[in-house]
C-alpha positions as CSV (number, residue, x, y, z in Angstrom):
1,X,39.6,-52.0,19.7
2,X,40.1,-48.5,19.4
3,X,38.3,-48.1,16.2
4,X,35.2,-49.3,17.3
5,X,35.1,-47.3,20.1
6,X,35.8,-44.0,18.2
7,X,33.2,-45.7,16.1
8,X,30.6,-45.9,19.4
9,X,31.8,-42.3,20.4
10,X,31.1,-40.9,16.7
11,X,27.7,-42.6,16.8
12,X,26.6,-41.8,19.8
13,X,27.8,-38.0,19.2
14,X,25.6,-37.9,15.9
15,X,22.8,-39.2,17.8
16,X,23.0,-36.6,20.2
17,X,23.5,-33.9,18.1
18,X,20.5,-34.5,16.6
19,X,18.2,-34.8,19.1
20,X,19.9,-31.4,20.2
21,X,18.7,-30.3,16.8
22,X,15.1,-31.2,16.8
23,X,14.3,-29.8,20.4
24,X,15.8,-27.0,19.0
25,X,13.7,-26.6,16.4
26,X,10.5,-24.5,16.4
27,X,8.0,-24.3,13.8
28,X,8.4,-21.0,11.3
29,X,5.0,-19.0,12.0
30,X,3.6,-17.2,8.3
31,X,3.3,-14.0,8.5
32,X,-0.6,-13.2,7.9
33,X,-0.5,-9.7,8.0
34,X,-0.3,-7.2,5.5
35,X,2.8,-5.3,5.6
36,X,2.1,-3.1,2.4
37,X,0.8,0.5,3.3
38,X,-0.8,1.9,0.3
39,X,-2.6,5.2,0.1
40,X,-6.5,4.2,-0.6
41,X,-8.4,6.9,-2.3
42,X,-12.5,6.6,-3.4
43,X,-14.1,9.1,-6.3
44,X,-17.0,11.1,-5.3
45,X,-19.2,13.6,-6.9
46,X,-19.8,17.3,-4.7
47,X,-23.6,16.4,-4.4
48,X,-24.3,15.2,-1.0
49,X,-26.4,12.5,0.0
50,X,-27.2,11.7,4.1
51,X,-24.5,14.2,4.6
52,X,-21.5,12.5,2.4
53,X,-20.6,13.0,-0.7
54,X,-21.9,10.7,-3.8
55,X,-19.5,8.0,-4.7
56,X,-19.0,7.9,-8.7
57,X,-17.5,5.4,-11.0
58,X,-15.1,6.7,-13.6
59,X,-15.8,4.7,-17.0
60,X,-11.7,4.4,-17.5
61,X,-8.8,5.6,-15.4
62,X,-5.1,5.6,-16.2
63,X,-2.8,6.4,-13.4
64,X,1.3,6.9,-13.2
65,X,3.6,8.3,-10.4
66,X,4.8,11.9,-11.4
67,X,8.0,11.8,-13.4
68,X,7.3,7.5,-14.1
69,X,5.3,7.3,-17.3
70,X,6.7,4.3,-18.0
71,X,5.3,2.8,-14.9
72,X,1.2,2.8,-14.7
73,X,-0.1,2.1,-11.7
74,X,-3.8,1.6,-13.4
75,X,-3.4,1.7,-17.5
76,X,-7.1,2.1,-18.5
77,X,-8.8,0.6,-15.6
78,X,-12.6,0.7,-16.6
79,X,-15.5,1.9,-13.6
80,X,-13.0,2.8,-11.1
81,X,-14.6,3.6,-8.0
82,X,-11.6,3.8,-5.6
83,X,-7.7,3.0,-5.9
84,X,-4.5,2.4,-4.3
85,X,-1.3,4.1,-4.8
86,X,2.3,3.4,-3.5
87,X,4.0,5.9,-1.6
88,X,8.0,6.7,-1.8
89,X,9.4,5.7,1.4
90,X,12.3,7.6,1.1
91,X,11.0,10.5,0.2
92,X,8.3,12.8,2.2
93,X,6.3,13.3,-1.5
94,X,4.9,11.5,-3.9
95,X,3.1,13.1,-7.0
96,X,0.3,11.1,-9.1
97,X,-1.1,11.8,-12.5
98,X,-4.4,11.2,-14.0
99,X,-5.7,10.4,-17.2
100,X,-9.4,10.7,-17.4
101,X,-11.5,10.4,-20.2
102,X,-11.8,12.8,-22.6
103,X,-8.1,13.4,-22.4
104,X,-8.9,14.9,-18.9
105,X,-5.5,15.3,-16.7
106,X,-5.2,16.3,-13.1
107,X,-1.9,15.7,-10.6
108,X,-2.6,15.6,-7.4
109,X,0.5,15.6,-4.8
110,X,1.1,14.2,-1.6
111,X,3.1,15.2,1.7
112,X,3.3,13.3,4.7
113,X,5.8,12.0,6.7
114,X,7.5,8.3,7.3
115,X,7.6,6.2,10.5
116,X,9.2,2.7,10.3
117,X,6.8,0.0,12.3
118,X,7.3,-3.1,13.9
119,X,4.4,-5.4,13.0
120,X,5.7,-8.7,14.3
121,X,8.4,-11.2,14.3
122,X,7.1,-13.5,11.5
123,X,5.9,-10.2,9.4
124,X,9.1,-7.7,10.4
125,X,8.5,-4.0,9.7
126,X,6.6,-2.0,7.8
127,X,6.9,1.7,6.4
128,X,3.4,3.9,7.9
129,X,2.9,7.3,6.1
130,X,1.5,10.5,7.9
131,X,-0.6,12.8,5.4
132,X,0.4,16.6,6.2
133,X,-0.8,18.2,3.1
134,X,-2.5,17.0,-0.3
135,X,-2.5,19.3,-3.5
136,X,-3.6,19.0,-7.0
137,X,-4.7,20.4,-10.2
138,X,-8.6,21.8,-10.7
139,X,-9.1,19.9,-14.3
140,X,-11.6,17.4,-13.4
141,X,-10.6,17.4,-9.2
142,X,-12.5,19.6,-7.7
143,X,-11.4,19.2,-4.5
144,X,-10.4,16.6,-1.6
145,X,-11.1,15.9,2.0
146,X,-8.6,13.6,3.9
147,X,-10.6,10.9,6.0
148,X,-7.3,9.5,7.4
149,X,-4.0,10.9,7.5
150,X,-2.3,8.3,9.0
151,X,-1.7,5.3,5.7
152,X,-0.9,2.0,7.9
153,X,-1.5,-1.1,6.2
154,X,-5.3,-1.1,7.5
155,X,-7.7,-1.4,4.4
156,X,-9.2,2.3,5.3
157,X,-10.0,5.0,2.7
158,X,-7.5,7.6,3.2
159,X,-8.6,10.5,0.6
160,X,-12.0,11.2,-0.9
161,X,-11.5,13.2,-4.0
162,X,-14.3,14.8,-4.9
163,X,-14.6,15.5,-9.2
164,X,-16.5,17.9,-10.9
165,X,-19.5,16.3,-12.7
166,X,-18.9,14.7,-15.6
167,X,-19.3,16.8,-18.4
168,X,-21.7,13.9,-20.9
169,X,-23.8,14.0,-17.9
């Protein structure tokens, strides 16, 4: 007799626990957003046009992090028009290197600083960059102009570089 009600109670225990466990149970949202914040960067020429600059298309473009050969970013992308580079985010600089071609190399380096974001419950956080300063080399960059300092995982162009024309012109 006692068996089968330890039997009932073990049942009946089961059963509730179970319906316990599906009320409890919510349905996992996807995350839909991007969380990657990647510098964006378009080529231009000097000449302006309606009062921007001229985009250009490089015919190939190789492109490593300063210091990371081994690691290309772009390994001779042909009729680049923009890109999109990595940051560090945990460091405050990050240093890129260009290949060109006619064995045309410039560095350009970057400063900003790093702000952990909360972007949701189903995407968590995200790392958004602040541009406080840009340097490079003068080989075939001429010079930049920063459109938006702030590198959030938005799809905006960040950094116009501007090149010098190109020389088979």
């Amino acid at each position: 007799m006692k068996t089968i009600a330890k039997l009932r109670f073990i049942k009946i225990l089961a059963l509730l626990t179970g319906l316990c466990g599906l009320v409890s149970c919510q349905d996992d949202e996807l995350c839909e957003e991007s969380t990657a914040s990647r510098l964006r960067m378009g080529f231009y020429l000097p000449v302006v046009t309606s009062g921007n600059p001229t985009p250009y298309t490089v015919d190939s473009l190789t492109v490593y992090g300063v210091g990371r050969p081994d690691s290309l970013i772009y390994d001779n992308r042909k009729n680049v028009r923009s890109i999109e580079v990595p940051l560090n985010p945990t460091a405050n600089r990050t240093g890129f290197v260009f290949f060109f071609p006619e064995n045309i190399t410039d560095t350009l380096w970057v400063d900003y600083q790093t702000e952990l974001n909360f972007i949701s419950a189903e995407c968590g956080f995200a790392m958004f960059f602040d541009i406080e300063q840009v340097g490079h080399t003068n080989n075939r960059i001429s010079f930049f102009q920063i459109n938006q300092n702030l590198v959030t995982n938005s799809l905006e162009e960040h950094i116009k570089i501007l090149l010098y024309p190109d020389p088979d012109l």
